[in-house]
C-alpha positions as YAML, in Angstrom:
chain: A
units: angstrom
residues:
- id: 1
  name: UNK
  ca: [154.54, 141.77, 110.54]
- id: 2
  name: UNK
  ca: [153.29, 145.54, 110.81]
- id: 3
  name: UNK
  ca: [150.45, 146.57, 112.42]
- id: 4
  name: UNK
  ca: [148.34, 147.06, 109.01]
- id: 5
  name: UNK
  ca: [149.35, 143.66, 108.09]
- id: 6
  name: UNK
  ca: [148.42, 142.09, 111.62]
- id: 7
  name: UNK
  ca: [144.95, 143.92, 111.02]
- id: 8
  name: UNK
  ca: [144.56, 142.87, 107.26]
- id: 9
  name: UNK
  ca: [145.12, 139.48, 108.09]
- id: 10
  name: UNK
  ca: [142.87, 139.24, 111.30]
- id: 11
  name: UNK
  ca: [140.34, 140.93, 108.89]
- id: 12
  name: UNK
  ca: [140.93, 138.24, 105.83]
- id: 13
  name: UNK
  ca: [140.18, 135.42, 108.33]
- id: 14
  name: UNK
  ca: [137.33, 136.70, 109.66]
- id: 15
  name: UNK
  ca: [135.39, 136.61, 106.15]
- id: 16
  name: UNK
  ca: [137.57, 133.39, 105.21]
- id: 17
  name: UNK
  ca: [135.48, 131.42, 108.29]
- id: 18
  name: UNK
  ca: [132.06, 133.71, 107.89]
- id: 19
  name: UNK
  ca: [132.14, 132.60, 104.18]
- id: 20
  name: UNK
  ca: [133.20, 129.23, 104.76]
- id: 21
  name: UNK
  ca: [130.76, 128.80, 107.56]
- id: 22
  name: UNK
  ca: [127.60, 129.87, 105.11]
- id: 23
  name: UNK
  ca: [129.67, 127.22, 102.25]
- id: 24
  name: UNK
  ca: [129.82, 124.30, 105.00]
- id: 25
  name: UNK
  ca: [127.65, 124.93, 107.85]
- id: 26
  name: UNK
  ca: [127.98, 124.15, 111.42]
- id: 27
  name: UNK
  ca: [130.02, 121.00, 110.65]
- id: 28
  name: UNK
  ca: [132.20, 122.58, 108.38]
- id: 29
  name: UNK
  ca: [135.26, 122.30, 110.47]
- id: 30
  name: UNK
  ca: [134.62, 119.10, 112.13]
- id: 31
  name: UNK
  ca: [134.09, 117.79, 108.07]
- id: 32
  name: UNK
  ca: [137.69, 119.96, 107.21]
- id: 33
  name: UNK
  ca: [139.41, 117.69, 109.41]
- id: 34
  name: UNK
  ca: [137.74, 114.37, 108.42]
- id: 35
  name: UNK
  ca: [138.94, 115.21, 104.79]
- id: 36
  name: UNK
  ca: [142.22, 116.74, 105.06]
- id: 37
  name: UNK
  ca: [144.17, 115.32, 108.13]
- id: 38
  name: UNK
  ca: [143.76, 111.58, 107.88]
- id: 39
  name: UNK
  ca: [146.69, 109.39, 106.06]
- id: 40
  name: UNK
  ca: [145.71, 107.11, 103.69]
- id: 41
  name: UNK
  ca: [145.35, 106.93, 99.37]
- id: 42
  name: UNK
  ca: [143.79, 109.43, 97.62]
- id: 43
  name: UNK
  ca: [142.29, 109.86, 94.28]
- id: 44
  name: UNK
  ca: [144.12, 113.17, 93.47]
- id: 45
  name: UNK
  ca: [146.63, 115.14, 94.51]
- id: 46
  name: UNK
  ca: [147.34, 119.17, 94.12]
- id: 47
  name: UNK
  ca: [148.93, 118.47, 90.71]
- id: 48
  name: UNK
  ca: [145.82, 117.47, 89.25]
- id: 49
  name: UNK
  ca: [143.54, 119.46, 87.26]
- id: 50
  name: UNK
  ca: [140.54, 118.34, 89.24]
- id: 51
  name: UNK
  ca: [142.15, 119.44, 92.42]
- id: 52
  name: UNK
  ca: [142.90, 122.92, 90.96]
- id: 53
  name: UNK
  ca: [139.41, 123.63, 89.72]
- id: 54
  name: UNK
  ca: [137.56, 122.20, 92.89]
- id: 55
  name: UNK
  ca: [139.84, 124.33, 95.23]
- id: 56
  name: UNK
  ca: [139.34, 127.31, 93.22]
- id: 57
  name: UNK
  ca: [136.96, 130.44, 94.44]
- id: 58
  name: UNK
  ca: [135.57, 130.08, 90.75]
- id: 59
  name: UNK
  ca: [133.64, 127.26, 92.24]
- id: 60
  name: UNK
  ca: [131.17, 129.79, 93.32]
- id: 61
  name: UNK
  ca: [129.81, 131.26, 90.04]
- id: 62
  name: UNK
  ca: [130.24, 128.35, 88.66]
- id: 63
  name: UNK
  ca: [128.39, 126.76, 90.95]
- id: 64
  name: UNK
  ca: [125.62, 129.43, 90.37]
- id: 65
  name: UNK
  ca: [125.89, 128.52, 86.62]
- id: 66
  name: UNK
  ca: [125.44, 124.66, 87.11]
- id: 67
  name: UNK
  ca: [121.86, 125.12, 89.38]
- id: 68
  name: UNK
  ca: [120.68, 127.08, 86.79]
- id: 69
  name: UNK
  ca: [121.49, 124.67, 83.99]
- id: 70
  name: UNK
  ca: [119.94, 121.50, 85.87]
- id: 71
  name: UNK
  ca: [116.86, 123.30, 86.61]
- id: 72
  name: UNK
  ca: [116.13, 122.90, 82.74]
- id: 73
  name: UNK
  ca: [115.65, 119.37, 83.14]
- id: 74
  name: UNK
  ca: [111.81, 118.62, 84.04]
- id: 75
  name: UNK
  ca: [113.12, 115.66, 86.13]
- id: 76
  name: UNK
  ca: [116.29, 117.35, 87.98]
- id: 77
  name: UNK
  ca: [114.00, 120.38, 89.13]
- id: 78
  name: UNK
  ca: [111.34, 118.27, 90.12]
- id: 79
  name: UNK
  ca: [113.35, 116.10, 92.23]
- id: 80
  name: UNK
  ca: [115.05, 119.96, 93.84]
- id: 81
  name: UNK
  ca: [111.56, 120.81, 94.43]
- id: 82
  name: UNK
  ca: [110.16, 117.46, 96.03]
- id: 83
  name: UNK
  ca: [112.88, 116.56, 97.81]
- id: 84
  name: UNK
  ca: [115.83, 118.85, 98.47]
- id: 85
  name: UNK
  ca: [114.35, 121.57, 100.77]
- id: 86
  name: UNK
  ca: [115.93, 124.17, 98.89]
- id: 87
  name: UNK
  ca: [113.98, 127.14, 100.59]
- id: 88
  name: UNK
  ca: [113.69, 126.00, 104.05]
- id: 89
  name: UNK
  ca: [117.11, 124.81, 104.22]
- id: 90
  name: UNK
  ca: [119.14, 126.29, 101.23]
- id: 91
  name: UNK
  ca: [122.62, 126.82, 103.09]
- id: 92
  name: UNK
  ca: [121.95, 123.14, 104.20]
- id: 93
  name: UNK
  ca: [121.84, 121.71, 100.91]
- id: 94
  name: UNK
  ca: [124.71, 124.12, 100.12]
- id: 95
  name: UNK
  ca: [126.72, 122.56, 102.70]
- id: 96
  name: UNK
  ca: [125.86, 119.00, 101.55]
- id: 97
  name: UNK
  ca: [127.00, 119.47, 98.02]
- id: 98
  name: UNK
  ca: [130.11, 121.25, 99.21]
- id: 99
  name: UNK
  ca: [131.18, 118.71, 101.50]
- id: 100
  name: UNK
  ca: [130.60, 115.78, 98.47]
- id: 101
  name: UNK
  ca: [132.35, 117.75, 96.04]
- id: 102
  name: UNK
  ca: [135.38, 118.19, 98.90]
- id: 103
  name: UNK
  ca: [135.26, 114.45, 100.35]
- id: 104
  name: UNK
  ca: [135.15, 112.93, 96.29]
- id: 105
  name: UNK
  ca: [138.39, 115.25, 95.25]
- id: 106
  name: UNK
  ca: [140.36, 115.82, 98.72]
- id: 107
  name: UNK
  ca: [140.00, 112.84, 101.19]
- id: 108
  name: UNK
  ca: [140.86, 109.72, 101.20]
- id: 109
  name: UNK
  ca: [139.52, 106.82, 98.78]
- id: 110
  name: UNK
  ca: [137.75, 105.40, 101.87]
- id: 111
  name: UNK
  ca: [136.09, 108.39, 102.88]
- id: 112
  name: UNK
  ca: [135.37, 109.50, 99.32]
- id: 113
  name: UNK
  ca: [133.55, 105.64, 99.00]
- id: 114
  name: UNK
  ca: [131.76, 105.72, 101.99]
- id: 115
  name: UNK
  ca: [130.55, 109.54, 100.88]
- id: 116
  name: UNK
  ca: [129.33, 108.28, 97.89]
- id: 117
  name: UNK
  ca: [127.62, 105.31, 99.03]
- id: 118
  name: UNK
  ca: [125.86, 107.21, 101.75]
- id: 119
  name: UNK
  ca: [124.35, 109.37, 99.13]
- id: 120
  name: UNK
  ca: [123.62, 107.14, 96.49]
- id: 121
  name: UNK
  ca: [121.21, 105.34, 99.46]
- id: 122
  name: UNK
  ca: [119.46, 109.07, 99.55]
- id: 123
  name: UNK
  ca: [119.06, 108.96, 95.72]
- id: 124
  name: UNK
  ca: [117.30, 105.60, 95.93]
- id: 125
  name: UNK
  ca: [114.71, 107.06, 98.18]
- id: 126
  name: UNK
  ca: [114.02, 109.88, 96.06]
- id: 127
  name: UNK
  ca: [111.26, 109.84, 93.26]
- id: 128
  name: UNK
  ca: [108.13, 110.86, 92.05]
- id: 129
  name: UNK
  ca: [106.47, 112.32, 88.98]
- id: 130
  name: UNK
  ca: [107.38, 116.07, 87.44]
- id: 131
  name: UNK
  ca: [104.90, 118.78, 85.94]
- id: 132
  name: UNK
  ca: [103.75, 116.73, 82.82]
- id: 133
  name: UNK
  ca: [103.08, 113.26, 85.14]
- id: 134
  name: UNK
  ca: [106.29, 111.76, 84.17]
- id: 135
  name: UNK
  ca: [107.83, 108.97, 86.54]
- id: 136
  name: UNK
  ca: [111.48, 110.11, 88.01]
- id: 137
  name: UNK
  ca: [113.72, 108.42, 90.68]
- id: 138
  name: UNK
  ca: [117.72, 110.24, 91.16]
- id: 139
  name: UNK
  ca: [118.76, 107.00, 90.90]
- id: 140
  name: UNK
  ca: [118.28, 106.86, 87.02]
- id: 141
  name: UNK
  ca: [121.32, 106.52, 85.34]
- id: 142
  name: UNK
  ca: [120.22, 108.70, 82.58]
- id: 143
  name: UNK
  ca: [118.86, 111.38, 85.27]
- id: 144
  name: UNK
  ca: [122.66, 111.28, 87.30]
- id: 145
  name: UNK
  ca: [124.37, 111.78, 83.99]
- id: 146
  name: UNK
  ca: [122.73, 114.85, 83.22]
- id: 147
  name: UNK
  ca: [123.42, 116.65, 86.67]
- id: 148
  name: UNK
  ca: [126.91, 115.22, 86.45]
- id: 149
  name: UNK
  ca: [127.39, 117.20, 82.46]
- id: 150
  name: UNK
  ca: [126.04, 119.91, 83.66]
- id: 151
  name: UNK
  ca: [128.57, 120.79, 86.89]
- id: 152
  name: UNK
  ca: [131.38, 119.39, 85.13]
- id: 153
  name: UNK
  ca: [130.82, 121.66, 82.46]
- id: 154
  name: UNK
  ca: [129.35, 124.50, 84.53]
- id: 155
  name: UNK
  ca: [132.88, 124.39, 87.11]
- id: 156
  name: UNK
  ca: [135.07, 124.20, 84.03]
- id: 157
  name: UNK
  ca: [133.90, 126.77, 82.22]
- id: 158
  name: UNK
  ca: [134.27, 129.43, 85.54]
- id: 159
  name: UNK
  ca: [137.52, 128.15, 85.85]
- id: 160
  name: UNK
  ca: [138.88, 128.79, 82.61]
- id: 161
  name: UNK
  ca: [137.02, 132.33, 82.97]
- id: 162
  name: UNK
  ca: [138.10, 133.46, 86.44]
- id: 163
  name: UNK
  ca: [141.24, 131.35, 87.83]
- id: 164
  name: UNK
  ca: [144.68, 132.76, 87.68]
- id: 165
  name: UNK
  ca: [145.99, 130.09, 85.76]
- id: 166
  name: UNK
  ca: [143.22, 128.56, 83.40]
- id: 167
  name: UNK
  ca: [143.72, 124.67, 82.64]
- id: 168
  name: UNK
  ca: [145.42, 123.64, 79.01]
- id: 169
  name: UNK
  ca: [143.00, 122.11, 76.29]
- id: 170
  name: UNK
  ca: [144.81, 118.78, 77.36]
- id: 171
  name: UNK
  ca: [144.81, 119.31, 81.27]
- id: 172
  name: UNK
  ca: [141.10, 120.31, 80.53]
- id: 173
  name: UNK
  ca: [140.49, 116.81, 78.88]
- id: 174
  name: UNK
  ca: [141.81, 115.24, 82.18]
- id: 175
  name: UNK
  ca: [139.76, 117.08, 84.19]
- id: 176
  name: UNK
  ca: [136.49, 115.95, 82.88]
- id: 177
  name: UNK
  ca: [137.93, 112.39, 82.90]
- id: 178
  name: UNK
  ca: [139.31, 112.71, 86.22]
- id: 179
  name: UNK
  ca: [135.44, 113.73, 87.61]
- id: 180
  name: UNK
  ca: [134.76, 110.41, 85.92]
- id: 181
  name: UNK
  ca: [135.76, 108.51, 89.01]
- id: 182
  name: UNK
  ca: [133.46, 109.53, 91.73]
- id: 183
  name: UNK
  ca: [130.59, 109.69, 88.68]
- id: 184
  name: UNK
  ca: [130.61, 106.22, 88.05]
- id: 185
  name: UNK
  ca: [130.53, 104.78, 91.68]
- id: 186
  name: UNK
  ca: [127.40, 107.18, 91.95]
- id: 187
  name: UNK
  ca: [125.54, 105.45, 88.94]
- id: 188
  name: UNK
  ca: [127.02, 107.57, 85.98]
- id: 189
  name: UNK
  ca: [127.20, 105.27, 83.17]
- id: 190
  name: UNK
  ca: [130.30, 105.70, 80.77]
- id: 191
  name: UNK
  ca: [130.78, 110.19, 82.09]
- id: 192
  name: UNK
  ca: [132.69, 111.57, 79.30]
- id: 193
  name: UNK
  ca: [136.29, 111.42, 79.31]
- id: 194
  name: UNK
  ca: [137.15, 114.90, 77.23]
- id: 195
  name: UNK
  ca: [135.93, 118.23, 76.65]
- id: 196
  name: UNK
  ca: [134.27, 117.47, 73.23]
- id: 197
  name: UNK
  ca: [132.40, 114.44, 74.51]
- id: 198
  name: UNK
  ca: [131.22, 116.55, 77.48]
- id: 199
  name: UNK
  ca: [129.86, 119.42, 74.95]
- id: 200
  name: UNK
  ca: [128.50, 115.90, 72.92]
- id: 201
  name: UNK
  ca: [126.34, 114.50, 75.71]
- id: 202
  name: UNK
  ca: [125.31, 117.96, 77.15]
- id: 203
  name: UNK
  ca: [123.51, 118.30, 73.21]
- id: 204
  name: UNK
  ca: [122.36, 115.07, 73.67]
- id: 205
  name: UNK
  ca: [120.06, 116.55, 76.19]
- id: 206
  name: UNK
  ca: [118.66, 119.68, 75.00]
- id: 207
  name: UNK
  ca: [115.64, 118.37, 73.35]
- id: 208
  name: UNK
  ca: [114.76, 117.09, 77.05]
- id: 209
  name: UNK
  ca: [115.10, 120.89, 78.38]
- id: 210
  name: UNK
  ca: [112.18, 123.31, 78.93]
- id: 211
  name: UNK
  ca: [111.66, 126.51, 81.68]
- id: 212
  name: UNK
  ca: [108.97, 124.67, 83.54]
- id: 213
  name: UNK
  ca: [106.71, 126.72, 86.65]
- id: 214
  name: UNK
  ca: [108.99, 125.43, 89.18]
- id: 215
  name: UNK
  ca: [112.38, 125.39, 87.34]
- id: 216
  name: UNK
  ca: [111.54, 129.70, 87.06]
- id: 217
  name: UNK
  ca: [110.30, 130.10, 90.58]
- id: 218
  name: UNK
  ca: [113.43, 128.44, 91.89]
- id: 219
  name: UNK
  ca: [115.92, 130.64, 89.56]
- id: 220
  name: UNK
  ca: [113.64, 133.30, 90.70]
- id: 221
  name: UNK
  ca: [114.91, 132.75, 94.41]
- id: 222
  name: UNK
  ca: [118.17, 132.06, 93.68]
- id: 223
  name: UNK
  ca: [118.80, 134.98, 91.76]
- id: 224
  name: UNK
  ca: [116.63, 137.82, 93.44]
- id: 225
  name: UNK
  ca: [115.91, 136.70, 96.86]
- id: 226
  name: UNK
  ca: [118.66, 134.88, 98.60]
- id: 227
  name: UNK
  ca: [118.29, 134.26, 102.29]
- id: 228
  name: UNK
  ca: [121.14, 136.72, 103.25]
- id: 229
  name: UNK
  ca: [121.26, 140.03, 105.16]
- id: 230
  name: UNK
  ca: [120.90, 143.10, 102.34]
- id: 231
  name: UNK
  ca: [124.63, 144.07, 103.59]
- id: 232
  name: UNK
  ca: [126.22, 140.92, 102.21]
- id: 233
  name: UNK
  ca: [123.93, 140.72, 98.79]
- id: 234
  name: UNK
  ca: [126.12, 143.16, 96.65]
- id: 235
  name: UNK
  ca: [128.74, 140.45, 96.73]
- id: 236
  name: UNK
  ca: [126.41, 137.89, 96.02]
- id: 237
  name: UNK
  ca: [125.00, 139.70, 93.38]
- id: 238
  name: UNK
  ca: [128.45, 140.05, 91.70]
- id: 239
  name: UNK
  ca: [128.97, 136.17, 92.28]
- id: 240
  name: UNK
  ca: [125.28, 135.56, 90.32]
- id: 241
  name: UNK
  ca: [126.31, 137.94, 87.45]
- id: 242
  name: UNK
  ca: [129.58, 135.82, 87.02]
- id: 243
  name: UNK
  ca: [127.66, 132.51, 87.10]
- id: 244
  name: UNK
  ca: [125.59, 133.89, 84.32]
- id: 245
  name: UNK
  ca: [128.22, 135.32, 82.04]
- id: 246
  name: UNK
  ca: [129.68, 131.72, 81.88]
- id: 247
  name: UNK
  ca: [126.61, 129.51, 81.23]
- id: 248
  name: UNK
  ca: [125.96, 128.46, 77.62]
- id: 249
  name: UNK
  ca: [123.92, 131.13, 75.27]
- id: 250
  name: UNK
  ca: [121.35, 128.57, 74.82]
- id: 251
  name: UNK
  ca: [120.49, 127.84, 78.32]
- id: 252
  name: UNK
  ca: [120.35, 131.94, 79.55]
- id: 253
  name: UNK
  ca: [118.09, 132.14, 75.94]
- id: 254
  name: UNK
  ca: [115.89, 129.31, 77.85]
- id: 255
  name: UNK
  ca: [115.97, 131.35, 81.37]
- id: 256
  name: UNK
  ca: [114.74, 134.06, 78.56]
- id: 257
  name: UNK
  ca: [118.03, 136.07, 79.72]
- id: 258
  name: UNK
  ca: [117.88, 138.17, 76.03]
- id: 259
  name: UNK
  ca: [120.88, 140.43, 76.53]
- id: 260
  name: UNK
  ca: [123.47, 139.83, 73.72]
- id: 261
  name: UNK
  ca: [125.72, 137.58, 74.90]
- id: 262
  name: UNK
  ca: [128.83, 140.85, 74.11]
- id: 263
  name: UNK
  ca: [126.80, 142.60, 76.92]
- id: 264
  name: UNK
  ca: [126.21, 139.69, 79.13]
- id: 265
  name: UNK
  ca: [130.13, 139.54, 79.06]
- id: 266
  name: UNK
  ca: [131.11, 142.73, 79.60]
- id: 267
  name: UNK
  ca: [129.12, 143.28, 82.58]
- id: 268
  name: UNK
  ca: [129.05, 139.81, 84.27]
- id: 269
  name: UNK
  ca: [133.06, 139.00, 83.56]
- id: 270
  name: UNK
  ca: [134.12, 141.41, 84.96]
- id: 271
  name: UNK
  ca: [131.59, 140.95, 88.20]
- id: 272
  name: UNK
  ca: [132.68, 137.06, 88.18]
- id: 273
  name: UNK
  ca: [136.33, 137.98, 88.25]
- id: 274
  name: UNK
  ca: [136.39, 140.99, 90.91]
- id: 275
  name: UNK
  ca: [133.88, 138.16, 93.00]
- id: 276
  name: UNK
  ca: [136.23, 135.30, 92.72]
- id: 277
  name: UNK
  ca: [139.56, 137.40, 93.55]
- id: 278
  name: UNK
  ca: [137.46, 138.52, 96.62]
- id: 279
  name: UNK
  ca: [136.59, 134.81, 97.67]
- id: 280
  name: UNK
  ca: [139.91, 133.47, 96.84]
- id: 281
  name: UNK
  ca: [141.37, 136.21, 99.43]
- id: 282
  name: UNK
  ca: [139.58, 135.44, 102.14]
- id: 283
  name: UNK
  ca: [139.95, 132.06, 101.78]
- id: 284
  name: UNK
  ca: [143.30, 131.94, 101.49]
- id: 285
  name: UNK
  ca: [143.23, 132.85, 105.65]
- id: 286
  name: UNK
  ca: [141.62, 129.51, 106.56]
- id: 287
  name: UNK
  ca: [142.79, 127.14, 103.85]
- id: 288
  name: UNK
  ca: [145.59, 126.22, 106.14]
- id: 289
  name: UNK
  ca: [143.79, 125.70, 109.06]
- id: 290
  name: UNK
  ca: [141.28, 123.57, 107.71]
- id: 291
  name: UNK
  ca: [144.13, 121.36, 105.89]
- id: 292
  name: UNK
  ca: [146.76, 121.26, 109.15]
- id: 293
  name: UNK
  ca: [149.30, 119.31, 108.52]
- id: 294
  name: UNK
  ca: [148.40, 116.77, 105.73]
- id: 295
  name: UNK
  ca: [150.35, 113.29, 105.93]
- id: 296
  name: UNK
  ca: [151.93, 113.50, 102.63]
- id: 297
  name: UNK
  ca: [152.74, 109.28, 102.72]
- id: 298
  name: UNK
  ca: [148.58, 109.48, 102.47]
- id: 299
  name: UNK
  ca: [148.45, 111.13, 98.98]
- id: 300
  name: UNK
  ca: [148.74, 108.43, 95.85]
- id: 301
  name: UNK
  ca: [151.46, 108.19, 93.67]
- id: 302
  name: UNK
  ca: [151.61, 108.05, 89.85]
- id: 303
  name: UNK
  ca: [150.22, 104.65, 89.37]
- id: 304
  name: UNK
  ca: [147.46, 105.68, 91.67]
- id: 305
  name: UNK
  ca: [147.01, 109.31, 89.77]
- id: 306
  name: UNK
  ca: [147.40, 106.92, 86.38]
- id: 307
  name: UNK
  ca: [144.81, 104.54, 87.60]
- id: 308
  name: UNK
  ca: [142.37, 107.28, 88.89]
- id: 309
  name: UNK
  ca: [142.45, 109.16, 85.54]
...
């Protein structure tokens, strides 16, 4: 390797493990090993379309665009707000969610069900009342299905924006079924299994949505004050523009985002896709380290892959 490639690729690691240590936190390698180096069955494996999305640097506006989306539910924010710590602790909570998503797609069915049963004891714990006086627990069935339609959707639509290789109409159908799995073990009751259903049940929902005090407070700190050095926010900024450019019109119209949605485009895709080529880069440095050597005999077959999808 030359000596501009040696220093491009010490460089490309560096921000691989600075971004995944802000994504993961302090555990984040200790967590990369539970999930990738064990043997044993797994839901998925890299031919699936769940696998593809979840591994994808698009996860990060699109994760951007599904906060934003769940705020709009009276219930979901006030449970964030309660109970989540969000602005004492918001790389925390980052790292939770990231290591749920990773555990329920890439490790092993026994990790994955011990993941999910550790945090469905958490959702049991958490409840209370939101801005009008209205009872809420996360455990609600109803309450889980909404914050399940609205990443599913959020991920897949900044992956069909901003990945190299967007999934088919019919690989996109399997995706949203294949999420199904972990869903339902977490309370989801009958997640939909294609991408019309999905759009179906998130409609099913709207007349529930409003902009409440703490739903625009919290989109106010996501958006304009993130807890990161002023270096590192033009990057972030890009990232938020991308998550915005791929939420529905109707939910930025709630957020009272009023550009036309041709202008919203033209500025944000472009944002999301220079963001997520950036991310994808310097991940690409640490992905292997983080997997090591995988025991192939530990991924499923296709009955398994049948049975999971």
């Amino acid at each position: 390797m030359s000596v501009v490639g040696q220093v491009t690729g010490k460089a490309q690691t560096r921000r691989g493990l600075a971004l995944r240590h802000k994504v993961s936190g302090d555990d984040g390698p200790r967590n990369a090993r539970r999930i990738w180096q064990p043997g044993g069955e797994r839901w998925f494996t890299s031919d699936d379309p769940i696998w593809r999305v979840h591994e994808d640097a698009a996860m990060f506006p699109g994760g951007v665009a599904a906060l934003l989306v769940q705020m709009l539910h009276p219930a979901a924010m006030a449970g964030v707000a309660g109970h989540s710590g969000y602005r004492g602790d918001p790389w925390g909570r980052l790292a939770r969610t990231s290591t749920y998503l990773a555990t329920t797609t890439f490790g092993t069915i026994e990790h994955a069900e011990e993941h999910i049963a550790t945090v469905r004891a958490v959702h049991e714990r958490v409840r209370g009342k939101d801005h009008a006086g209205r009872a809420y627990r996360a455990s609600d069935p109803h309450l889980l299905m909404w914050v399940h339609l609205a990443e599913v959707d959020s991920f897949l639509r900044a992956f069909q924006a901003y990945a190299k290789d967007p999934l088919t109409p019919s690989e996109a159908d399997r995706y949203v079924r294949q999420t199904g799995v972990s869903a339902r073990l977490l309370g989801v009751l009958e997640p939909p299994d294609t991408v019309d259903e999905l759009q179906t049940a998130l409609d099913g929902y709207r007349d529930e949505l409003e902009l409440t005090d703490a739903a625009r407070d919290s989109a106010r700190f996501l958006l304009l004050q993130p807890p990161l050095p002023w270096a590192a926010r033009p990057g972030y900024a890009a990232i938020v523009a991308g998550g915005i450019a791929v939420m529905p019109a109707w939910a930025r119209e709630t957020f009272g985002i009023s550009t036309s949605d041709c202008l919203v485009q033209a500025i944000g895709g472009p944002l999301g896709s220079a963001s997520t080529a950036t991310i994808r880069w310097a991940m690409a440095g640490v992905r292997a380290e983080d997997r090591g050597e995988q025991n192939e005999t530990g991924q499923r077959g296709d009955e398994g892959q049948e049975h999971a999808a």
